[in-house]
C-alpha positions in Angstrom: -24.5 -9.7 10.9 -25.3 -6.1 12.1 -27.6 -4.2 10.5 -25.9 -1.1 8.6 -28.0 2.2 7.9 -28.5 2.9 4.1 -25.5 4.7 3.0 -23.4 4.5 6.0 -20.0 1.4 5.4 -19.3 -1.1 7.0 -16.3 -1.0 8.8 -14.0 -4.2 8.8 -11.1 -5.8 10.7 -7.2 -5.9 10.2 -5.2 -9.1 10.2 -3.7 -8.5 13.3 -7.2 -8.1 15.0 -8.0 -11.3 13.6 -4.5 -13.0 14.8 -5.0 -11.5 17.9 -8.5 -13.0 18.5 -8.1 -16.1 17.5 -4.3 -16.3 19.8 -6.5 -15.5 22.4 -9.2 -18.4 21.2 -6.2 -20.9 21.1 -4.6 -20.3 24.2 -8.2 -20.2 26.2 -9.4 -23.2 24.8 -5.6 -24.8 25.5 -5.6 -23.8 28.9 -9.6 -24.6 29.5 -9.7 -27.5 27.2 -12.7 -26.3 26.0 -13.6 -25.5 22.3 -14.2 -21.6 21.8 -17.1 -20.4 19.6 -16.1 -16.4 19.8 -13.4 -14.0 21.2 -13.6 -10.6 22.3 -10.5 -8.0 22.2 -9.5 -4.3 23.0 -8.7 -3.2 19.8 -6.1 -0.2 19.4 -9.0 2.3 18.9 -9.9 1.7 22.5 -12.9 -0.1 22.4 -13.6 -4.2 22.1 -14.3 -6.7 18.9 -16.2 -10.0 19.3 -15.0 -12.4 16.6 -16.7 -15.5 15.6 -14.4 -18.2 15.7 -14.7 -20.8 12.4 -12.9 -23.8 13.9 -11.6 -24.7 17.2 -9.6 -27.4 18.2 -7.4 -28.8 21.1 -4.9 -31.0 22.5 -2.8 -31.4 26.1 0.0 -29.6 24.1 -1.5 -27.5 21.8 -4.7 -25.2 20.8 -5.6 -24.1 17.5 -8.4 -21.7 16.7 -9.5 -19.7 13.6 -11.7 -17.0 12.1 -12.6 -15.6 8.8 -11.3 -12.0 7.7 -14.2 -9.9 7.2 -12.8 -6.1 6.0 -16.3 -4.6 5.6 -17.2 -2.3 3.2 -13.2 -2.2 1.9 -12.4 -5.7 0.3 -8.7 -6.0 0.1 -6.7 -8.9 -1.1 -7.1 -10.3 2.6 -11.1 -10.3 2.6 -12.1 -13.6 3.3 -8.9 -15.3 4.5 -8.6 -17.6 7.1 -6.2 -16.5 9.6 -5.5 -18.9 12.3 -3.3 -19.4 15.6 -1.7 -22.0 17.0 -0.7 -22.0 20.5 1.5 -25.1 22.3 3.4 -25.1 25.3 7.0 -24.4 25.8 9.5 -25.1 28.0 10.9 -21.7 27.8 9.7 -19.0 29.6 7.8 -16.5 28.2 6.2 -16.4 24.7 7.6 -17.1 21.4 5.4 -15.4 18.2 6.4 -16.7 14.7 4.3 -17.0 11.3 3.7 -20.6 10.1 2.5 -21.2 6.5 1.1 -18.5 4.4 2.8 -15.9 6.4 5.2 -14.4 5.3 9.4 -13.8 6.0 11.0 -10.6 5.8 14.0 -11.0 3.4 14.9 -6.7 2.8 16.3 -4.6 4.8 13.8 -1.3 5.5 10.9 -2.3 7.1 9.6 -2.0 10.3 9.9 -5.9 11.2 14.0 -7.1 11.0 15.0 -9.4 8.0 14.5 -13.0 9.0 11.4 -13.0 10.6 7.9 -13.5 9.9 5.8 -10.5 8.4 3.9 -9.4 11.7 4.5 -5.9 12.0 4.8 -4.0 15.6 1.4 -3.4 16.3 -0.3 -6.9 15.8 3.1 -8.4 17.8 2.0 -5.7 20.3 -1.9 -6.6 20.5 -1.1 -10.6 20.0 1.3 -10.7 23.0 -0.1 -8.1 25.2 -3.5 -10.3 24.8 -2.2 -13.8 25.5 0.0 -12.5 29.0 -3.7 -11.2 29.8 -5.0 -14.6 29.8 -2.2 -16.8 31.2 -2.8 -13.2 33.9 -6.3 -14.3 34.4 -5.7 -18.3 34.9 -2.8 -17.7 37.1 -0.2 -19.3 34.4 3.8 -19.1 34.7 4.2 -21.6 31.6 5.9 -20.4 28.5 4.0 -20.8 25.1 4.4 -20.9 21.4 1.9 -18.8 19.2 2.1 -19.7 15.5 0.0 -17.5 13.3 -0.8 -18.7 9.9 -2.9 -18.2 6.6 -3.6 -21.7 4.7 -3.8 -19.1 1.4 -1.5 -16.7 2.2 1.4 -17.3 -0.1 -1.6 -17.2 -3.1 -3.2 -13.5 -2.2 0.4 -12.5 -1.6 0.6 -12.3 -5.2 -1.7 -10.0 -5.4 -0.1 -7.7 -3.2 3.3 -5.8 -3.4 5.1 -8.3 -0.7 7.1 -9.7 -3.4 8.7 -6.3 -4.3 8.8 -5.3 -0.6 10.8 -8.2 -0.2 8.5 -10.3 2.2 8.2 -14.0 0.7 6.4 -16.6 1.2 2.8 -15.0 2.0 1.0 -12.3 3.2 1.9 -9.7 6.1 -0.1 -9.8 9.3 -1.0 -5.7 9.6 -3.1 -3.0 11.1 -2.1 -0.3 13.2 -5.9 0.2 14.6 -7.4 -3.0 14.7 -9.9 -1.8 12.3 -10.7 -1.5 8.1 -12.3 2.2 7.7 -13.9 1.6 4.1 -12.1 3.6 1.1 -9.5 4.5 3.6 -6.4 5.8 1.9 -4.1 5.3 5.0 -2.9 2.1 4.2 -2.4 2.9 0.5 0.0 5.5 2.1 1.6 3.5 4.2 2.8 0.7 1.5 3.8 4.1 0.1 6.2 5.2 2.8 6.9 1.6 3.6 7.6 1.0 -0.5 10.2 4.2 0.1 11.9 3.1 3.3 12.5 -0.5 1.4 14.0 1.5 -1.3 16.3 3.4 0.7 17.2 0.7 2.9 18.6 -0.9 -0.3 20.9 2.4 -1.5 18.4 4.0 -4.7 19.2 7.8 -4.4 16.9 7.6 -7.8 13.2 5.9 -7.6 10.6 5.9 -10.2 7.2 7.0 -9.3 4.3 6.1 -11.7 0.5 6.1 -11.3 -0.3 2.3 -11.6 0.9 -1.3 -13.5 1.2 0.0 -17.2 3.2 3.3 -16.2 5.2 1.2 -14.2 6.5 -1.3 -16.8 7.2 1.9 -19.1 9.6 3.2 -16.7 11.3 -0.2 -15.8 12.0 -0.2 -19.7 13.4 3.6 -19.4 15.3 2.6 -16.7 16.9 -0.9 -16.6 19.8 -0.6 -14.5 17.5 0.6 -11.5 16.5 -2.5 -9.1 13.2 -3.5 -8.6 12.8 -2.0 -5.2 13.3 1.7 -6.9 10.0 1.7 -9.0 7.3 2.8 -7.0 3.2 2.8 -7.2 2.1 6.1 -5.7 -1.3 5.6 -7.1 -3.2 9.1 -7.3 -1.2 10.5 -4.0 1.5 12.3 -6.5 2.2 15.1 -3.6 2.1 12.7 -0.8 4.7 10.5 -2.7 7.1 12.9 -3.9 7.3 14.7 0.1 7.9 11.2 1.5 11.1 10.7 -1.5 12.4 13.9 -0.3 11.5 13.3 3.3 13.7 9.9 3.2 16.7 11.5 1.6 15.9 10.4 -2.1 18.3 12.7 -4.4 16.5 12.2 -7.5 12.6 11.5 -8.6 11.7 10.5 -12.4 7.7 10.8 -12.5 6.2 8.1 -15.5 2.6 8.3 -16.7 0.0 9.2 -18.9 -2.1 12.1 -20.2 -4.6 11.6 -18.2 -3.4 12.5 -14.7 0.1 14.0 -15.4 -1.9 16.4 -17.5 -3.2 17.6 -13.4 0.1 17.1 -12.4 0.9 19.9 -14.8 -1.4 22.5 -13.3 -0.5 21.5 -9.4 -3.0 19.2 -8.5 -1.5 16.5 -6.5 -4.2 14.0 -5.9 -5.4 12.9 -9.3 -8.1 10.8 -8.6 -11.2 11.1 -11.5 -13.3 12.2 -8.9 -11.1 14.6 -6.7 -10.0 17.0 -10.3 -11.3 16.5 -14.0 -8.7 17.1 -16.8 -8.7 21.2 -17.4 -9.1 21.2 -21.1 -9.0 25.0 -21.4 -5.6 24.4 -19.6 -4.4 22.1 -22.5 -5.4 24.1 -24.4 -3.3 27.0 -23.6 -0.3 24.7 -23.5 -1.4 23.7 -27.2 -1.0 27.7 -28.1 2.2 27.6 -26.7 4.1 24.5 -28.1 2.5 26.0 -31.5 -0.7 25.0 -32.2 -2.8 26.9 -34.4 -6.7 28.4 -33.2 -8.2 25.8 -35.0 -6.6 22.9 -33.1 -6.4 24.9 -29.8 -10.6 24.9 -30.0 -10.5 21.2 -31.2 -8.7 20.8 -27.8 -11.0 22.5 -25.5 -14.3 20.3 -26.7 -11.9 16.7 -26.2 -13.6 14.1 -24.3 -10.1 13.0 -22.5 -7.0 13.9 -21.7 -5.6 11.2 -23.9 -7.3 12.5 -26.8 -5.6 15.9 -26.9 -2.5 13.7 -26.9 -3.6 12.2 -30.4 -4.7 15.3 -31.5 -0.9 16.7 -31.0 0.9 14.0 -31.8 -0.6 13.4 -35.0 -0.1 17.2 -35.6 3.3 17.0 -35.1 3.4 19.1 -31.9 5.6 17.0 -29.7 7.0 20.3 -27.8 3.2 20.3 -26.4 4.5 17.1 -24.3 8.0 18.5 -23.4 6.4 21.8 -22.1 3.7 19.1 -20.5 6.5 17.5 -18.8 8.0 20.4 -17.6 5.4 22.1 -15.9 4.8 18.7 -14.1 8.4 18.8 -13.2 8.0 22.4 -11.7 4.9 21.5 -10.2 6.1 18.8 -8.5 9.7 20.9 -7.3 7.1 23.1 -5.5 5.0 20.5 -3.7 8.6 19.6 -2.2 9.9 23.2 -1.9 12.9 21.6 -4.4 16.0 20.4 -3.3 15.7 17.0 -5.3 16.1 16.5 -9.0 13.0 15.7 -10.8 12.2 14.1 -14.2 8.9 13.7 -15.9 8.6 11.4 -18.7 4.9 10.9 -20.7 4.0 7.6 -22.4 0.7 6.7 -24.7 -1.5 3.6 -23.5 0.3 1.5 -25.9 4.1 2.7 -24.6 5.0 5.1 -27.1 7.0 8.2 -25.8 5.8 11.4 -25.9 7.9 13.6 -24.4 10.2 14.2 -21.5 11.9 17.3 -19.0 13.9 17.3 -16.2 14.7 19.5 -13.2 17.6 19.9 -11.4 16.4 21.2 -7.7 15.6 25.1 -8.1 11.4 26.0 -8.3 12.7 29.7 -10.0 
């Protein structure tokens, strides 16, 4: 393995690098009849990847090569999978791509492969095909072939991704639009994002819930049982990014679930509420405190809270619950200006434990 200087991560590869590679693998060692160790491919970022190849193995009919998925410094639920291609002749002309076993089948309208076939999106089709005419190119071949990519535990990490929501069964989706993992990268967390919304749309919700993780998420299927499954939405800590893509795609109306702790950002304006990118503004609280009726006393007790959650306590137990309506509200208008309005947005705040604290709503203007 190479070396890494101290502090600098490790970049990784995509699925459809590692398809691609190990199609290429297949089809070399069916054509050669020789076992391949390695395969080297142009990437999308315009430079070349040598894989090591974990198994290798052919026939007169059919080559079958595979390598381990290595996503560097940026473990996902793919890291370590074994992704492997099977490529046979064919007595059409031309090549045929489909997913075997652990790969899965698109089954909702709205994403960028059609329902029906296997979860390969355009890219690694692009990379996969473009890769294997280069080598029946380069040993002079007019046969048509059969590539089969599959993942042995595909349909088990699937569960551990949102392909069962997306609507993509059966196992995991062979992606990447650039060949390569960048560590902490938060380009594909967007992407399931606008890919979450398209799926959405694609199945008629003018209305989608938007929440900040698992917990906020199973508050607001509770608040809102006649929306499908497809309409509740994990936008992580990209609140801004999120709520341009819903109005973006033609969403009418956005209800924003969660908890003290990042809505209370929300509240202020900040739209990317990671811990580390914005601590809670106590002082802000605070003032919001004065405001819904709290007296100096508590306002101080406020501005000396460890979390954002706390203050919640310290209201609620107070009696104070127009300190979470007045919350929700500036969340609401907050979120109207990211967008530059023209959707209706609701906020709605929840405790840990699913108890409601208060709720607003929007109907377009940011006056």
């Amino acid at each position: 393995m190479q070396e890494v200087p101290k502090g600098k991560l490790r970049e990784g590869y995509t699925t459809g690098a590692c398809a691609t590679a190990t199609t290429k693998a297949a089809l070399t060692a069916l054509i050669t009849c020789e076992p391949q160790t390695e395969s080297t491919i142009y990437l999308p970022v315009k430079r070349f990847a040598t894989f090591h190849i974990e198994s290798c193995e052919v026939t007169e009919q059919e080559g079958t090569a595979s390598t381990i998925k290595d996503a560097g410094d940026d473990p996902d639920a793919t890291h370590g999978a074994l992704i492997v291609s099977t490529v046979s002749w064919s007595d059409v002309p031309g090549i045929v791509l489909d997913g075997g076993v652990g790969v899965g089948r698109v089954t909702k309208d709205g994403l960028p492969v059609p329902v029906g076939e296997a979860a390969i999106n355009p890219m690694p089709r692009r990379m996969i095909r473009e890769t294997a005419e280069g080598v029946l190119k380069e040993f002079g071949i007019t046969k048509g072939i059969k590539i089969v990519i599959s993942v042995p535990d595909g349909e088990e990490i699937a569960k551990k991704t949102l392909n069962g929501r997306l609507g993509i069964i059966g196992g995991i989706s062979i992606l990447g639009t650039r060949g390569i993992v960048v560590p902490f990268s938060t380009a594909a967390y967007k992407a399931s994002i606008i890919q979450a919304i398209s799926v959405a749309r694609a199945s008629g919700c003018e209305h989608i819930a938007i929440t900040t993780g698992g917990r906020s998420e199973k508050y607001a299927m509770k608040q809102f049982p006649e929306l499908p499954e497809e309409a509740f939405i994990e936008m992580g800590d990209f609140v801004g990014f999120t709520l341009k893509q819903c109005k973006k795609q033609g969403v009418k109306r956005v209800s924003m679930v969660g908890m003290m702790g990042k809505f209370s950002k929300v509240a202020m304006g900040i739209m990317m509420v990671h811990s580390k990118s914005a601590p809670v503004d106590f002082e802000f609280l605070a003032e919001v405190s004065s405001r819904s009726g709290a007296d100096a006393t508590l306002a101080e007790e406020i501005r000396k809270a460890n979390t954002a959650s706390q203050v919640g306590d310290l209201m609620a137990a107070q009696g104070h619950l127009s300190f979470f309506e007045l919350l929700s509200d500036n969340c609401c208008l907050a979120a109207l200006k990211e967008v530059d309005g023209g959707i209706e947005v609701d906020t709605t705040l929840y405790t840990m434990k699913g108890e409601l604290l208060g709720k607003a709503v929007r109907n377009g203007g940011i006056d």
